[in-house]
MOPAC internal coordinates of N, CA, C and O (Angstrom, degrees):
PM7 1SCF
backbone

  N    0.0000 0     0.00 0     0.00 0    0    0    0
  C    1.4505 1     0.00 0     0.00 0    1    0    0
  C    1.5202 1   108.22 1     0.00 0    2    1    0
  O    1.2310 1   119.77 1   -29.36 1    3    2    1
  N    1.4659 1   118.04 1   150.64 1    3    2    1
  C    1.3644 1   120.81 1  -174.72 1    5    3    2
  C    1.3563 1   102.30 1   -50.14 1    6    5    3
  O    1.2310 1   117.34 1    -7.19 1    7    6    5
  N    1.9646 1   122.66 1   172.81 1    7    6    5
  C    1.0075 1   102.47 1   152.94 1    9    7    6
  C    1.3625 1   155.49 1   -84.51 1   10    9    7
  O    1.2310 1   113.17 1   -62.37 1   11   10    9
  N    1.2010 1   130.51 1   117.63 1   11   10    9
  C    1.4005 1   123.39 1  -172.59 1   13   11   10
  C    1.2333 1   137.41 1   -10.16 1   14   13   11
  O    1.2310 1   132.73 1   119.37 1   15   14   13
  N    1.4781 1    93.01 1   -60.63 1   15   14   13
  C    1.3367 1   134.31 1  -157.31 1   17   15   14
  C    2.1209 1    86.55 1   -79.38 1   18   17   15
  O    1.2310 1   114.38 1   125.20 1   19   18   17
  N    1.2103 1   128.25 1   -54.80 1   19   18   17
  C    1.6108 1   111.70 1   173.27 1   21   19   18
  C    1.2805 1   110.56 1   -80.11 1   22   21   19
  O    1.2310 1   104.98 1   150.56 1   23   22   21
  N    1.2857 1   145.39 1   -29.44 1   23   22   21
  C    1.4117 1   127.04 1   159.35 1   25   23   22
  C    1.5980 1   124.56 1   -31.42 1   26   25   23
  O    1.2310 1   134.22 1   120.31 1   27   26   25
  N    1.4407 1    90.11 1   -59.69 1   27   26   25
  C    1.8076 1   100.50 1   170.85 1   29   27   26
  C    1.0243 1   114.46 1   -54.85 1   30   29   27
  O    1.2310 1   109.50 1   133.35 1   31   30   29
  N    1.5696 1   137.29 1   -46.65 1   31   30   29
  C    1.6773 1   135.47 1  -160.11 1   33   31   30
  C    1.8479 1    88.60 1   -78.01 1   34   33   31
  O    1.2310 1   116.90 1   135.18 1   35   34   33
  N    1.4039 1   123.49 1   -44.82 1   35   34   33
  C    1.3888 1   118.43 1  -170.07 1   37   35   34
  C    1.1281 1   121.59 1   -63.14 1   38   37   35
  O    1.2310 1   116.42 1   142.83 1   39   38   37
  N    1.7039 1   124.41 1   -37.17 1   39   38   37
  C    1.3068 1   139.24 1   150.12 1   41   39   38
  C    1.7967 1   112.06 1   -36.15 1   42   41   39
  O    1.2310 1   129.53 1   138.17 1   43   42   41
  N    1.0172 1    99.23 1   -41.83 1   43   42   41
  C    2.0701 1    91.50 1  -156.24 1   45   43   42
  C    1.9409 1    75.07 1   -87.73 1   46   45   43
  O    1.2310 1   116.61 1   124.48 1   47   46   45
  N    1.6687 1   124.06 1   -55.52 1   47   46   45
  C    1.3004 1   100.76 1  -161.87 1   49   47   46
  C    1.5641 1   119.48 1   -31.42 1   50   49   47
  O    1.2310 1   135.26 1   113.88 1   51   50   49
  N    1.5254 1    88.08 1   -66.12 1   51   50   49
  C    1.6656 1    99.48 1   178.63 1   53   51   50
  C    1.5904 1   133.37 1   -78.45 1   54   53   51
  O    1.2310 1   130.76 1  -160.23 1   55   54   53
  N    1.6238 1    96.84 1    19.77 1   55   54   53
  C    1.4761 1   107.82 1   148.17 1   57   55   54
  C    1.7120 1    98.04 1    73.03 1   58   57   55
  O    1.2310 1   130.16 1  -144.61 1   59   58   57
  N    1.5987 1    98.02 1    35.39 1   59   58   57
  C    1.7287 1    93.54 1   168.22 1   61   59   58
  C    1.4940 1    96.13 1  -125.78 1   62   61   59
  O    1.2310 1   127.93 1   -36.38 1   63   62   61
  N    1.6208 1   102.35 1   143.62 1   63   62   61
  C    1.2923 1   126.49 1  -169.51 1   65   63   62
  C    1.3643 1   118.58 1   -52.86 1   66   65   63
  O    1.2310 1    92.04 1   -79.34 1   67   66   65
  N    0.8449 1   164.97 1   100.66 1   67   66   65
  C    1.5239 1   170.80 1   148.99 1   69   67   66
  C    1.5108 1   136.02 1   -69.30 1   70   69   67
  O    1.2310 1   122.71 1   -41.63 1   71   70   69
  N    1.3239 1   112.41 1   138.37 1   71   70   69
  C    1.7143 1    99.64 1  -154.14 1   73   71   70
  C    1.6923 1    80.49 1  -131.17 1   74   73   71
  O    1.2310 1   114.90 1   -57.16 1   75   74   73
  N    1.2548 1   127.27 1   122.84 1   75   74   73
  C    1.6038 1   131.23 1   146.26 1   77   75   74
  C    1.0997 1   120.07 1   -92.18 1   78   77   75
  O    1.2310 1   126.01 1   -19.02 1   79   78   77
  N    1.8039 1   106.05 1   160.98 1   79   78   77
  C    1.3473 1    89.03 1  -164.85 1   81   79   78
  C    2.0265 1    75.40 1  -145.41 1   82   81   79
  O    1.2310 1   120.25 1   -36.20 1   83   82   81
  N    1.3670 1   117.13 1   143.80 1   83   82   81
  C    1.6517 1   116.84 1  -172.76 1   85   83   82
  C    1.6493 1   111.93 1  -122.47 1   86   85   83
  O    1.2310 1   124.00 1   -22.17 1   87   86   85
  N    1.1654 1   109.93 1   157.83 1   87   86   85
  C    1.9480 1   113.11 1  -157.82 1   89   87   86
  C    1.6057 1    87.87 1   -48.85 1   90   89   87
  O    1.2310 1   116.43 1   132.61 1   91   90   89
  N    1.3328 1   124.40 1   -47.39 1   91   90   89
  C    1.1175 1   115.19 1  -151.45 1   93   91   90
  C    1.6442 1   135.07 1   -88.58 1   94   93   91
  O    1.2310 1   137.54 1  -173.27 1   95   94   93
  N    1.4869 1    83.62 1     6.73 1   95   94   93
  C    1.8592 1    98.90 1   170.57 1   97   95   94
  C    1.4686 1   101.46 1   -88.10 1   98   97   95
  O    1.2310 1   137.70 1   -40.28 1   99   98   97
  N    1.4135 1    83.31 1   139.72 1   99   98   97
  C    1.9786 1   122.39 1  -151.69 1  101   99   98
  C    2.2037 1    74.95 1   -57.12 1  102  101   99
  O    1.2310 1   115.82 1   139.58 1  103  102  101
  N    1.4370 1   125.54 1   -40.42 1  103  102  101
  C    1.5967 1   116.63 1  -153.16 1  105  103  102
  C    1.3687 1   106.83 1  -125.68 1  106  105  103
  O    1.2310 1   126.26 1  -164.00 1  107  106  105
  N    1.5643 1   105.58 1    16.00 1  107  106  105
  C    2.1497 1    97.49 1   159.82 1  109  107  106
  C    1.0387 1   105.85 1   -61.84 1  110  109  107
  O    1.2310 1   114.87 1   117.21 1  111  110  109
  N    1.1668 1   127.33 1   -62.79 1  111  110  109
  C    1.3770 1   115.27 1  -147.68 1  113  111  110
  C    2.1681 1   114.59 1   -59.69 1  114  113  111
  O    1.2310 1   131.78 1   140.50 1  115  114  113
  N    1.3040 1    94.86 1   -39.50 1  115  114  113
  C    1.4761 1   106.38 1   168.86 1  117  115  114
  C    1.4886 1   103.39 1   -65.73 1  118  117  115
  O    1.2310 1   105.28 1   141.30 1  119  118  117
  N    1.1031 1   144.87 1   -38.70 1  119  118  117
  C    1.3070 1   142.02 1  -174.12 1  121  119  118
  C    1.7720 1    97.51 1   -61.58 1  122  121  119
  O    1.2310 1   124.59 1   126.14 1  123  122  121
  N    1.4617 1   108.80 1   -53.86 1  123  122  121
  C    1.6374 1   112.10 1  -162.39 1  125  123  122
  C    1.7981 1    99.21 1   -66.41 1  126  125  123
  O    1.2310 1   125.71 1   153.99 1  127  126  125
  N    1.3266 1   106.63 1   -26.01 1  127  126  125
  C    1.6201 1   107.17 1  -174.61 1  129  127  126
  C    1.4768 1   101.86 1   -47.19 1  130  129  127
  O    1.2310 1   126.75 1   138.12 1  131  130  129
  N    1.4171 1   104.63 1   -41.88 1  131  130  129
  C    2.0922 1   115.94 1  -130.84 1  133  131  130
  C    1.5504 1    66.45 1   -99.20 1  134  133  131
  O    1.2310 1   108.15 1   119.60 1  135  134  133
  N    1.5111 1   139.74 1   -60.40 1  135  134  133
  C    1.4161 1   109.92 1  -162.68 1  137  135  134
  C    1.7154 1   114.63 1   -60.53 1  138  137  135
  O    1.2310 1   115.34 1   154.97 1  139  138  137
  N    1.2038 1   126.46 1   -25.03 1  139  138  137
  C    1.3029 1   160.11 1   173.95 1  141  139  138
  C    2.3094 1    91.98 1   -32.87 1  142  141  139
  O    1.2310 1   137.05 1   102.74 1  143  142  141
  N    1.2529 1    84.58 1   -77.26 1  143  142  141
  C    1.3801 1   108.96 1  -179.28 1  145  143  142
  C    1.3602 1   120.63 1   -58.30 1  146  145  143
  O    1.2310 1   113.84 1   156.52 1  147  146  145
  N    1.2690 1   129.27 1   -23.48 1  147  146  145
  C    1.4354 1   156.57 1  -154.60 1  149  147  146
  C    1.9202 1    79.13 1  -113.60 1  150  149  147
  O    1.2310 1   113.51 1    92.62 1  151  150  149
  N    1.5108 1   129.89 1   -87.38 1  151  150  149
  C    1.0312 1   119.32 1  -168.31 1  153  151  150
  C    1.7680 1   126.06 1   -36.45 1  154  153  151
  O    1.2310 1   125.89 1   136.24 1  155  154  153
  N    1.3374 1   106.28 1   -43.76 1  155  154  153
  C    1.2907 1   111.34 1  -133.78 1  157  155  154
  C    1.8775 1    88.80 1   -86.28 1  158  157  155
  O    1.2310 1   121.75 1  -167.47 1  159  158  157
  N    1.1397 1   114.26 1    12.53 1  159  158  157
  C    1.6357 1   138.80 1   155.78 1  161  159  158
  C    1.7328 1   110.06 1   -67.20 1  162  161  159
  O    1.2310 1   126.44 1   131.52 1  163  162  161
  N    1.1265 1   105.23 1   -48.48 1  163  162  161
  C    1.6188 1    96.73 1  -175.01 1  165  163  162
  C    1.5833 1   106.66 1  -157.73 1  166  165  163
  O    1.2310 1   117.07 1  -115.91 1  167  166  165
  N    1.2928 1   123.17 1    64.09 1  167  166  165
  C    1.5606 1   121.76 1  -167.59 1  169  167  166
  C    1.8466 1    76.00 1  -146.15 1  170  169  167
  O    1.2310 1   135.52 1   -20.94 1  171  170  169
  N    1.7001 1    87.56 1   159.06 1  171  170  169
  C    1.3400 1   110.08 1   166.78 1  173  171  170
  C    1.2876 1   112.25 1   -78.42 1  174  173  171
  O    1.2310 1   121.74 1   -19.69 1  175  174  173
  N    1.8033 1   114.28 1   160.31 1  175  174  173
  C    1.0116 1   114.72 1  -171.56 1  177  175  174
  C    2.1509 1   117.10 1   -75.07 1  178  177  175
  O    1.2310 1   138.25 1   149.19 1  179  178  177
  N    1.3154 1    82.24 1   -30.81 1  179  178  177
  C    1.7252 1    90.11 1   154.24 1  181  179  178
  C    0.8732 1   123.22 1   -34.49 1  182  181  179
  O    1.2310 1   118.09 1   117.04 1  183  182  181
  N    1.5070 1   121.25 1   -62.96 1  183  182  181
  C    1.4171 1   138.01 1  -147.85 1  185  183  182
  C    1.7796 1    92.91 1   -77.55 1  186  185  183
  O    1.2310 1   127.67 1   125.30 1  187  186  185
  N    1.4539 1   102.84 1   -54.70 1  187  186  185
  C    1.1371 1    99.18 1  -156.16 1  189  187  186
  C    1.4206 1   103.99 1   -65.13 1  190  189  187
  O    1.2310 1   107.92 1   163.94 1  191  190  189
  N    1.4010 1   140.17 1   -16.06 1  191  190  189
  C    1.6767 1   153.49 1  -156.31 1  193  191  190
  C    1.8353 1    84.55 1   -84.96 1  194  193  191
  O    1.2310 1   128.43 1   112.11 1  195  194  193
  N    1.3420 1   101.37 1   -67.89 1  195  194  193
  C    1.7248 1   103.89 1  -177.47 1  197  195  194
  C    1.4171 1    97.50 1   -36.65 1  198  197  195
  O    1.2310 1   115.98 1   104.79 1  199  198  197
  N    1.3640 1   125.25 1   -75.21 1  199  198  197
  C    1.5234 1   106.71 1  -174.25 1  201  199  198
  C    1.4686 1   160.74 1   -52.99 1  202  201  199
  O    1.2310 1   141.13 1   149.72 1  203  202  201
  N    1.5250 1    76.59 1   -30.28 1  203  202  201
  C    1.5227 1    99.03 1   153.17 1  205  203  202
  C    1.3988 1   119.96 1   -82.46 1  206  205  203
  O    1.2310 1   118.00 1  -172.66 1  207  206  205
  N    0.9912 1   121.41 1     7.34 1  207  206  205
  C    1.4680 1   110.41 1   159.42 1  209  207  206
  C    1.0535 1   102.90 1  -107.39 1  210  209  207
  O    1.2310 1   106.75 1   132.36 1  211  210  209
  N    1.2727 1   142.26 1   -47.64 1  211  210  209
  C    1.8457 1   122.72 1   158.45 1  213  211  210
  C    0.7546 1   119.71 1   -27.81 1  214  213  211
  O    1.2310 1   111.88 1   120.27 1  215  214  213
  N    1.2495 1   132.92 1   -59.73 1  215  214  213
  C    1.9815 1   127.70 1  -157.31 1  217  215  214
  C    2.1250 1    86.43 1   -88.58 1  218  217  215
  O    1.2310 1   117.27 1   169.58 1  219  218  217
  N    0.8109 1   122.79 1   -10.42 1  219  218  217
  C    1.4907 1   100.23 1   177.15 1  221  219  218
  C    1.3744 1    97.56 1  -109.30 1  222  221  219
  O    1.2310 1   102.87 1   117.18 1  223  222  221
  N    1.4562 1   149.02 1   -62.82 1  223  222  221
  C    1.2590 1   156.15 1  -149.22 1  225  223  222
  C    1.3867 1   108.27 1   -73.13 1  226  225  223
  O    1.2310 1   115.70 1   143.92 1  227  226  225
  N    1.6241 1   125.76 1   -36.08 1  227  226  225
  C    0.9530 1   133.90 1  -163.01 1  229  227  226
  C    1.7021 1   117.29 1  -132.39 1  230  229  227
  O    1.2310 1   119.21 1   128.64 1  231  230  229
  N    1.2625 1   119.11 1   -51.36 1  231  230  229
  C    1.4934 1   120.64 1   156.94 1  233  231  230
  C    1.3800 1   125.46 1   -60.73 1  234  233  231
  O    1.2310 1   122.08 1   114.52 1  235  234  233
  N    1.1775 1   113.61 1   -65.48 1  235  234  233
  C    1.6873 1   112.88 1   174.95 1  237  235  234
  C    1.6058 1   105.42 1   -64.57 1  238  237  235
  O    1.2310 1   108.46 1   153.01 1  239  238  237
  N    1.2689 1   139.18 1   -26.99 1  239  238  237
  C    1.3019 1   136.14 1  -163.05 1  241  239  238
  C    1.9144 1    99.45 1   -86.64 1  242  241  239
  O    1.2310 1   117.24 1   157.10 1  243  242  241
  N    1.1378 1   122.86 1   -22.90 1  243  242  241
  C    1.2278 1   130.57 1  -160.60 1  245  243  242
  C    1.1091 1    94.41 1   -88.15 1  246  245  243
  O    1.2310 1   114.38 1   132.98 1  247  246  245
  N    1.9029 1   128.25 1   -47.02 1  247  246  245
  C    1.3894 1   134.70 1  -155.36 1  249  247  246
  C    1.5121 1    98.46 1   -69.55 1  250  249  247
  O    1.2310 1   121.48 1   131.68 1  251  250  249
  N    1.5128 1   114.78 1   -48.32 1  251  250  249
  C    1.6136 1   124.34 1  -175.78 1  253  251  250
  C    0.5020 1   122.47 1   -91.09 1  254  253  251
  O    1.2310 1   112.13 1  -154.91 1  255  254  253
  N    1.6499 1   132.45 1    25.09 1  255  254  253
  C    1.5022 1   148.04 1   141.28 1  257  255  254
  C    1.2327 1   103.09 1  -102.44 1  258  257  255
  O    1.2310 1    99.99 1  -177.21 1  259  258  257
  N    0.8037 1   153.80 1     2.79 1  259  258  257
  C    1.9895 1   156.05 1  -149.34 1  261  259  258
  C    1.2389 1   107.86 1  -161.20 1  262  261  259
  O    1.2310 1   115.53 1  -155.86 1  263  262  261
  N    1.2706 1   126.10 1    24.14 1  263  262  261
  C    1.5840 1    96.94 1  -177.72 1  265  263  262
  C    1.6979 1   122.13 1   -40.30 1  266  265  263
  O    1.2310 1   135.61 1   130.84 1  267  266  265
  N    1.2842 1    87.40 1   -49.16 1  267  266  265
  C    1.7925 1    99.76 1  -165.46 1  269  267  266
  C    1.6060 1   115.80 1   -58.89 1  270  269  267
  O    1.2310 1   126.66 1   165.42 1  271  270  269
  N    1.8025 1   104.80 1   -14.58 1  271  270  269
  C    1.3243 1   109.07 1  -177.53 1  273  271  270
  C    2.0857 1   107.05 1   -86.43 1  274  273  271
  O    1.2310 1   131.34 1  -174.12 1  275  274  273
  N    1.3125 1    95.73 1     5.88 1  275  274  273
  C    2.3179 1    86.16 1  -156.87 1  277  275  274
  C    1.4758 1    84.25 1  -100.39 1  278  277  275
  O    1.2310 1   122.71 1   -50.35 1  279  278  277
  N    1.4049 1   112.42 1   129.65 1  279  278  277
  C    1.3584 1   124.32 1   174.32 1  281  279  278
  C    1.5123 1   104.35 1  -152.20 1  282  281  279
  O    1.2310 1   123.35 1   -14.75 1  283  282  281
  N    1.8701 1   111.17 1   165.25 1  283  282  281
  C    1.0627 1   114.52 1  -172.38 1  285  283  282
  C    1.5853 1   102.03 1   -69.04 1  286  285  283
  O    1.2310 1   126.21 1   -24.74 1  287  286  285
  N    1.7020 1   105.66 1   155.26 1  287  286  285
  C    1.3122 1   103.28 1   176.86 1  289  287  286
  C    1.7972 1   125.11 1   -74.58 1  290  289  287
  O    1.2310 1   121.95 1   -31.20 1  291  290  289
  N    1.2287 1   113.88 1   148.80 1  291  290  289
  C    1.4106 1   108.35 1  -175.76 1  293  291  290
  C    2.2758 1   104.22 1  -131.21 1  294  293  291
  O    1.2310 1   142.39 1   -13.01 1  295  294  293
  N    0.6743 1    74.13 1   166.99 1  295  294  293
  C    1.5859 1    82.54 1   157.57 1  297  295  294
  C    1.5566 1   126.76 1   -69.07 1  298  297  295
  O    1.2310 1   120.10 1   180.00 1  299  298  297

């Protein structure tokens, strides 16, 4: 998947709204499902491969290595 990390900086340069979401909030990974489900309606098959390898390679893989790290999000 592109990188995150310049999507986000390109978003805030040019003053478009941006929402992150990190392994360790208790409801990314459910969030990436539901956009998951929502995409796979009208996204390329690219797109959709990039994501599914996030929410499996990297979200779900982080949670079941970390339990002790996934908590609700705070400030």
């Amino acid at each position: 998947m592109r990188d995150q990390a310049i999507l986000v900086r390109n978003a805030v340069k040019n003053e478009i709204p941006a929402f992150a979401l990190i392994g360790k909030d208790k409801f990314a990974l459910q969030t990436l499902e539901y956009y998951y489900s929502l995409a796979k309606e009208e996204c390329s098959e690219e797109f959709l491969k990039d994501l599914r390898d996030l929410i499996e390679n990297d979200f779900r893989k982080f949670r079941e290595e970390n339990p002790e790290k996934i908590k609700v999000p705070d400030m």
